[in-house]
C-alpha positions in Angstrom: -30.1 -21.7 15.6 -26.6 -20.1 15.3 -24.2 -22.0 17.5 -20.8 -21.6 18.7 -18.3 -23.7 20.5 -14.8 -25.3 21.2 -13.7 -27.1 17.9 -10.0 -27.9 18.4 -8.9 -24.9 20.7 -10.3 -22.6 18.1 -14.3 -20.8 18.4 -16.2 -22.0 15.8 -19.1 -19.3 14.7 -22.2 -19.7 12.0 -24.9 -18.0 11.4 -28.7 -17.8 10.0 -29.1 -15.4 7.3 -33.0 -14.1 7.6 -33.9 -13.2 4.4 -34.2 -9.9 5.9 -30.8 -8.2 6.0 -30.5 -9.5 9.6 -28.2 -12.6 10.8 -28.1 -14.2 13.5 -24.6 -15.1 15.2 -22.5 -16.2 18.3 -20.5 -13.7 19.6 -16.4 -14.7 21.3 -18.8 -15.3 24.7 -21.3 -17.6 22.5 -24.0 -15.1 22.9 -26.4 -14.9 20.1 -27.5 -11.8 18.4 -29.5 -10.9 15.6 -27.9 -8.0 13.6 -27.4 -6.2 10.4 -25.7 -8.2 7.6 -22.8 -5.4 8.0 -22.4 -6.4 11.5 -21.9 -10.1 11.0 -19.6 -9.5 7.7 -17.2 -7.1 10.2 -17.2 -9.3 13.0 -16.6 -12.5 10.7 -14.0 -10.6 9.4 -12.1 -9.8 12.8 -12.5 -12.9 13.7 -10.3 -14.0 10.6 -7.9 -11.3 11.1 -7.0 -13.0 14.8 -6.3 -15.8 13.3 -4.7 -15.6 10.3 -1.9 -13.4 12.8 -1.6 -16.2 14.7 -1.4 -18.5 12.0 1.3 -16.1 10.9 3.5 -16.3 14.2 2.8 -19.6 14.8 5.0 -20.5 11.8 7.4 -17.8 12.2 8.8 -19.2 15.2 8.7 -22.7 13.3 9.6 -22.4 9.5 11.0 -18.5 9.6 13.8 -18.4 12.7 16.6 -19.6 10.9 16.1 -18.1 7.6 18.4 -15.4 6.8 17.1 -11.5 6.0 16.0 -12.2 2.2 15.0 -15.8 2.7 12.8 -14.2 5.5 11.6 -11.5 3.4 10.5 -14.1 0.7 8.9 -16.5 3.4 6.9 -13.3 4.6 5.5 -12.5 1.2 4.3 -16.1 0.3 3.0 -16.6 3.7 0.7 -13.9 3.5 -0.3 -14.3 -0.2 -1.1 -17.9 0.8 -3.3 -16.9 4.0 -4.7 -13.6 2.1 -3.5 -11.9 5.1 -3.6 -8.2 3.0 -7.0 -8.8 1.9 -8.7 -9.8 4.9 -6.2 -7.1 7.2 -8.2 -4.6 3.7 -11.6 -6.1 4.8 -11.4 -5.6 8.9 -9.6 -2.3 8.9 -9.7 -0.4 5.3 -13.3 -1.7 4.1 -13.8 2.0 2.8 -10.5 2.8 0.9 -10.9 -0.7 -0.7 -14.1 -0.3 -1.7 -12.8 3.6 -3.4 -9.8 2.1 -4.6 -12.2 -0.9 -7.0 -14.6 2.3 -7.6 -11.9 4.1 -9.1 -10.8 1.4 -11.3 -14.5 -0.2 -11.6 -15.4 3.5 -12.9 -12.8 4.7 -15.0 -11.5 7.7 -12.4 -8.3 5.9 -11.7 -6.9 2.8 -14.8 -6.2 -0.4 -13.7 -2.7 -1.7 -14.1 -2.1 -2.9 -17.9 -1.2 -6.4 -15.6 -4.4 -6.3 -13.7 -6.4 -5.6 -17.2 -5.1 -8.2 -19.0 -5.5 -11.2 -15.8 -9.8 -9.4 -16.0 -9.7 -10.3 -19.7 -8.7 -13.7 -19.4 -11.4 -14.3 -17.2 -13.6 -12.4 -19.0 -12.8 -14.3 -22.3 -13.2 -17.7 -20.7 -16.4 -16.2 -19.6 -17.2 -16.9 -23.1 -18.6 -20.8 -23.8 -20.2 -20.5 -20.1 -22.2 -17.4 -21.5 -23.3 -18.9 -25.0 -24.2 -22.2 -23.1 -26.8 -19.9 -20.6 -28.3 -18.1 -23.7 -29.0 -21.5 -25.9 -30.5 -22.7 -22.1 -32.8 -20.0 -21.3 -33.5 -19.2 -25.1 -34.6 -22.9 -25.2 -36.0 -22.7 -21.9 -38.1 -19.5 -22.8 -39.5 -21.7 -26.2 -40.8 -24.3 -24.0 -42.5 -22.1 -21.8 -44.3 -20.7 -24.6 -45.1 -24.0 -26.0 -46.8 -25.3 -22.7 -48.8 -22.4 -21.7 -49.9 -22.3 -25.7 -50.6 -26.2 -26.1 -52.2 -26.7 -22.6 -55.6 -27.7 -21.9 -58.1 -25.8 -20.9 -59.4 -28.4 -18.8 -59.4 -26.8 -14.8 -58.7 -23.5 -16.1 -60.8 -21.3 -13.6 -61.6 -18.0 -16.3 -61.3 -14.5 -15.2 -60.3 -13.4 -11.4 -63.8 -12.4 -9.4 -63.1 -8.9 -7.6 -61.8 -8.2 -4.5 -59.6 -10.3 -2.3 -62.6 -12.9 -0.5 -63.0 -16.6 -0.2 -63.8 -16.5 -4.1 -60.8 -14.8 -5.1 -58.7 -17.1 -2.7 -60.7 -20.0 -4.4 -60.3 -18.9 -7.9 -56.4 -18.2 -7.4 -56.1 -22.0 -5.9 -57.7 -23.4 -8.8 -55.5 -21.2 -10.8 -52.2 -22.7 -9.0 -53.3 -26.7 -9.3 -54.3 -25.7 -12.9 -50.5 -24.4 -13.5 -49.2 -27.1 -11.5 -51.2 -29.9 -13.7 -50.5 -28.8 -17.4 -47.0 -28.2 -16.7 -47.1 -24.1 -17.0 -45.5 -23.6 -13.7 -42.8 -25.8 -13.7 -41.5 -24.3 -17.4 -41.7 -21.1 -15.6 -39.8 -22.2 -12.8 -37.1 -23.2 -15.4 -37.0 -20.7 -17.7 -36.9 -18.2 -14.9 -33.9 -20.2 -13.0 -32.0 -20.3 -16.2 -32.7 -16.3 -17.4 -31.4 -15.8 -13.5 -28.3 -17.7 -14.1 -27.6 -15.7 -17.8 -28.2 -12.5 -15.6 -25.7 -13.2 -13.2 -22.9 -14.0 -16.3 -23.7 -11.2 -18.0 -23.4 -8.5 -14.6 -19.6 -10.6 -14.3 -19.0 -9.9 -17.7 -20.3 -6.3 -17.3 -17.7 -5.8 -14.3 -14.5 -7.2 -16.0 -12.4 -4.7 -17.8 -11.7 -5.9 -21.2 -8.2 -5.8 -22.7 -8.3 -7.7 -26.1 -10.6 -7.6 -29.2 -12.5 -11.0 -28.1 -13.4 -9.2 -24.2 -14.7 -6.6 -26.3 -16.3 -8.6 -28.5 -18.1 -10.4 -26.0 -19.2 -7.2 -24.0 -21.1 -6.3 -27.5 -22.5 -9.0 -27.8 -24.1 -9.3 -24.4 -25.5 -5.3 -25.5 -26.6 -6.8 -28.7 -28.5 -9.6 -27.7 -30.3 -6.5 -24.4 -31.3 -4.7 -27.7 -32.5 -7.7 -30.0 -34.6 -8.4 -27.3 -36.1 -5.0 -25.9 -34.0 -5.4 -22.5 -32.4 -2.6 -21.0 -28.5 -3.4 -20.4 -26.6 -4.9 -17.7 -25.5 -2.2 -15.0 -22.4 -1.1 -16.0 -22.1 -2.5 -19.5 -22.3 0.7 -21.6 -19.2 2.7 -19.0 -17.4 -0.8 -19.5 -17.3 -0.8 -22.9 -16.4 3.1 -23.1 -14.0 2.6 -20.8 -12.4 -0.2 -21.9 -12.3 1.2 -25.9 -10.7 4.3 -24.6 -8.3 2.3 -22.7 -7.4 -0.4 -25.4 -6.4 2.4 -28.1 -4.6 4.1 -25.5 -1.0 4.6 -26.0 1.4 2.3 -24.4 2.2 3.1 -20.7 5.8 4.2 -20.7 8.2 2.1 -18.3 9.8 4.1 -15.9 12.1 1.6 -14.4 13.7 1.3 -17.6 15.3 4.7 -19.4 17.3 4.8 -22.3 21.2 5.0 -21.8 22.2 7.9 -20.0 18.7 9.5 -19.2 16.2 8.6 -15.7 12.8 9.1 -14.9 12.3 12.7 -13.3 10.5 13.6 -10.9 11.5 10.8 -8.8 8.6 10.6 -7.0 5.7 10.8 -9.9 7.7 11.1 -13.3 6.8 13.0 -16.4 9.8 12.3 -18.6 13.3 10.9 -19.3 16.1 13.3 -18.5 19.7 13.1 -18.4 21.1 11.6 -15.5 23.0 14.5 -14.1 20.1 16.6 -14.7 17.7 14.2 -12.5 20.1 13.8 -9.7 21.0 17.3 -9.8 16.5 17.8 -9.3 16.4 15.2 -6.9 19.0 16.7 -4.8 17.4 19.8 -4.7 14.5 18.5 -3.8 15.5 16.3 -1.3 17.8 19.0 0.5 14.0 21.4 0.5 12.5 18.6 2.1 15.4 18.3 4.5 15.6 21.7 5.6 12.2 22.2 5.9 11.7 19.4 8.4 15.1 20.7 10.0 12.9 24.2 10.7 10.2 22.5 11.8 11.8 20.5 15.0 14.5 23.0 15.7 13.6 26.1 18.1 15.7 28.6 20.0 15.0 26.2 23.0 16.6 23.3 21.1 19.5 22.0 22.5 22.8 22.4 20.5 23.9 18.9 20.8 20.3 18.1 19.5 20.7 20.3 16.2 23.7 18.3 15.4 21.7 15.0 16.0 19.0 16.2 13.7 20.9 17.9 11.4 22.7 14.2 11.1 19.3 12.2 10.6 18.0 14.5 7.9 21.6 14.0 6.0 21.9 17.7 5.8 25.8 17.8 6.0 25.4 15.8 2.6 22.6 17.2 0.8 23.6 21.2 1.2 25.8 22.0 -2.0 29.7 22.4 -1.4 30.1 25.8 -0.7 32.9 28.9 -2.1 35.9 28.6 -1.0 36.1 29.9 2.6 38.5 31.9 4.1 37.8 30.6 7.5 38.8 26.5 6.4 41.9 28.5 4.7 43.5 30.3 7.8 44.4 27.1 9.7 47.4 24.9 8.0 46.7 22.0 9.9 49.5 19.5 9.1 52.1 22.0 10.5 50.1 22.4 14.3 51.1 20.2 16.9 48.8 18.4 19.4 48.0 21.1 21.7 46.8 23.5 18.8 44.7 20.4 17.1 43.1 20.0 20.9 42.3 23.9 20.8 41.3 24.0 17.7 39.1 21.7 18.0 37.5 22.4 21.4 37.0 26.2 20.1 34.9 25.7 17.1 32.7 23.5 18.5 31.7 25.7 21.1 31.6 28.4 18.3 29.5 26.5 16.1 27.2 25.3 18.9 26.9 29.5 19.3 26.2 30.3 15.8 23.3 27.6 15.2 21.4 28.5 18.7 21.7 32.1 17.6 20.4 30.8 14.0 17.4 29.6 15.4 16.3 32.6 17.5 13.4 34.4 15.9 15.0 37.5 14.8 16.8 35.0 12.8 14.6 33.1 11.0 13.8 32.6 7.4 16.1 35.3 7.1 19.9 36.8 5.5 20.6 37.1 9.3 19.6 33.1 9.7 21.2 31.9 6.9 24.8 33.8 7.7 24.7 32.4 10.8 24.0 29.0 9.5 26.6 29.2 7.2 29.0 30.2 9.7 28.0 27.3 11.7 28.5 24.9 9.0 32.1 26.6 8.4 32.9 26.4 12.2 32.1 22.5 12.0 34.0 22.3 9.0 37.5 23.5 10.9 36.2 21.2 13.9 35.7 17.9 11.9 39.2 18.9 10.0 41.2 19.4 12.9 39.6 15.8 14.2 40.4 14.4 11.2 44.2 15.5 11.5 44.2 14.5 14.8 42.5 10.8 14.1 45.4 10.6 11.1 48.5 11.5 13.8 50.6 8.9 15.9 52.0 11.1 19.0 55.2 9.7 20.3 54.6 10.8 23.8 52.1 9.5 26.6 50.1 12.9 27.1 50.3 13.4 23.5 48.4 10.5 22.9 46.2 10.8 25.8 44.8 14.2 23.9 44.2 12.7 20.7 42.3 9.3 21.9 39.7 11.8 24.2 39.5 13.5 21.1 38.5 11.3 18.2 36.8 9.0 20.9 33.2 10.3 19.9 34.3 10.8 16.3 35.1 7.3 15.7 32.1 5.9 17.6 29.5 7.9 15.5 31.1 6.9 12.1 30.3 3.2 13.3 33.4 2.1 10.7 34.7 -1.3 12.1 38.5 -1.1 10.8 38.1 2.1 12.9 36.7 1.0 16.1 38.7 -2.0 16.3 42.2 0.3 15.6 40.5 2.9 18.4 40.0 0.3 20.6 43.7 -1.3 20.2 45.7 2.1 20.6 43.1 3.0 23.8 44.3 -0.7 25.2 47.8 0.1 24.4 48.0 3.2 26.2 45.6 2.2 29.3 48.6 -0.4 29.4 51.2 2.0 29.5 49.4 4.1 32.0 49.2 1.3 34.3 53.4 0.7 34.1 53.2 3.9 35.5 
């Protein structure tokens, strides 16, 4: 009977395989069920996922707290390799894309790595004595078998089967059986059956193993040659094996991305195709990178957007950096801002935000999009937050002599110096804002 129980704080499960392709289990409750193979193999499976995770934690909080961010990183990766916490995590939750994924390779459709060909061919290879070993065994085996049922006496042997299926056949096929049993016949069966069983098995491992070298291939044709010298059809899979793995071996060399020649990368990023030179690839990447960008930029932008929220967005998606430098503009070039005092910086400032926060909302508005009037507005937007970040930025670089005067310029680079997150910054923010709270409190 299946049984569970308690075994150290941790519920111990078996189960009673049928014959049938039904098993019987204990479930978390200890309730027994008989179901489907399939059923037992998924719940088995879940109930190694639970713990491996808390295997996982459990020595996280012991062996992983103090580690620092790359010791951590490595202790994570051997942790689970050593617990096979990807392959069971595969087996409870992605069953079918693992299965598709060793179909692909098994099949041909997608080529194994040349690192996961060359690990199958050295087990294939060693596959190689425990093969030859099987063949002498059964091929002895098989001789045997002959030699008994030739040699034995006839002594007991019960002559044709009567017809029908009555007490006399029954009789005839018992007398049969101890006649078998007596001379020896059955038992060299038994063997020569157990052994050819065995060979079977080697030969369907050998059939599945992608080949690599001339000695995996060599072995694969010889496990075909020995099917045809005896009038056997071949293993499953052993004829698509061997094509694939001939096609594969005098394939040409797989060409290393990660490693261009001097002055060239590997363009596309994403799936390359060939070595280009370097400006040429960044100069691609960019421009796909800034498609991507603005793309995404359409999608979660709407006239009902808020404008502080298109600068938030337009600051995750980078697009400030990705957008190529544009002409010279005559808007940047009216304002000489190292000859404008305080006041002007402050107005300056405060106006082109609230122009720019105009010209994206109207950028967004359907008239406006996908369109010369969308993109004029956008690029007037981006102008208007040019003069507004400049004027900031001359403000940021100014020491004002008087109180007031430096009142203005701390409200105004407060947010500009929070959002850069620069230390040096923050820390020389955060001394001139104690030096004048200070000075406001002589007051």
């Amino acid at each position: 009977m299946a049984q569970a129980g308690l075994a150290g704080g941790v519920l111990a499960v078996s189960g009673i395989d049928h014959r049938d392709g039904t098993v019987s289990y204990a479930d978390a409750t200890g309730k027994v069920s008989r179901r489907p193979m399939a059923h037992w193999v998924g719940f088995n499976a879940m109930q190694m996922h639970a713990h491996v995770q808390g295997e996982i934690g459990r020595r996280r909080i012991i062996e992983a707290n103090p580690l620092s961010g790359d010791e951590h990183e490595a202790w994570e990766a051997r942790i689970r390799r050593e617990l096979r916490a990807d392959a069971i995590h595969a087996l409870t939750f992605r069953h079918d894309r693992a299965f598709e994924a060793a179909q692909a390779i098994r099949t041909g459709i997608e080529p194994a790595t040349s690192a996961l060909r060359r690990r199958s061919d050295d087990e294939l290879v060693a596959l190689v004595p425990a093969w030859e070993e099987a063949v002498d065994l059964y091929q002895r085996l098989s001789d045997e078998e002959s030699l008994i049922g030739e040699t034995a006496s006839e002594d007991g042997w019960p002559g044709p089967a009567p017809a029908g299926a009555g007490p006399e056949w029954r009789a005839w096929f018992q007398q049969k059986e101890d006649w078998r049993e007596r001379t020896g016949v059955a038992s060299a069966e038994e063997a020569s059956g157990e052994a050819g069983t065995a060979l079977f098995k080697i030969e369907e491992r050998i059939a599945d193993l992608p080949a690599a070298s001339l000695a995996g291939l060599r072995l694969k044709a010889r496990v075909a040659q020995r099917s045809d010298d005896i009038d056997v059809e071949w293993v499953f899979g052993l004829g698509q094996g061997l094509v694939r793995d001939i096609l594969a071996f005098t394939a040409p060399t797989a060409v290393d991305w990660y490693d261009p020649p001097p002055g060239f990368m590997a363009s596309p990023a994403l799936e390359p195709s060939s070595f280009v030179p370097v400006a040429d690839g960044i100069a691609r990447d960019l421009a796909r990178l800034r498609g991507a960008a603005w793309a995404e930029f359409h999608r979660r932008v709407s006239p009902e957007t808020t404008v502080e929220d298109i600068r938030r967005i337009r600051r995750e998606l980078h697009l400030d950096t990705l957008s190529p430098s544009p002409a010279k503009s005559n808007i940047v070039d009216q304002v000489d801002f190292a000859s404008t005092n305080i006041e002007e910086l402050r107005a300056i400032h405060e106006r082109m935000r609230e122009l720019s926060s105009v010209a994206y909302a109207m950028s967004c508005m359907e008239c406006c999009a996908e369109n010369a009037a969308g993109r004029l507005l956008h690029w007037l937007a981006d102008e208007l937050t040019t003069v507004e970040g400049k004027a900031a930025a001359e403000m940021q670089s100014r020491r004002p002599a008087t109180f007031w005067d430096r009142k203005i310029r701390l409200g105004l680079v407060a947010e500009r110096i929070i959002e850069n997150g620069d230390d040096a910054e923050t820390a020389g923010f955060i001394q001139d804002l104690a030096a004048w709270a200070a000075e406001q409190a002589r007051r």
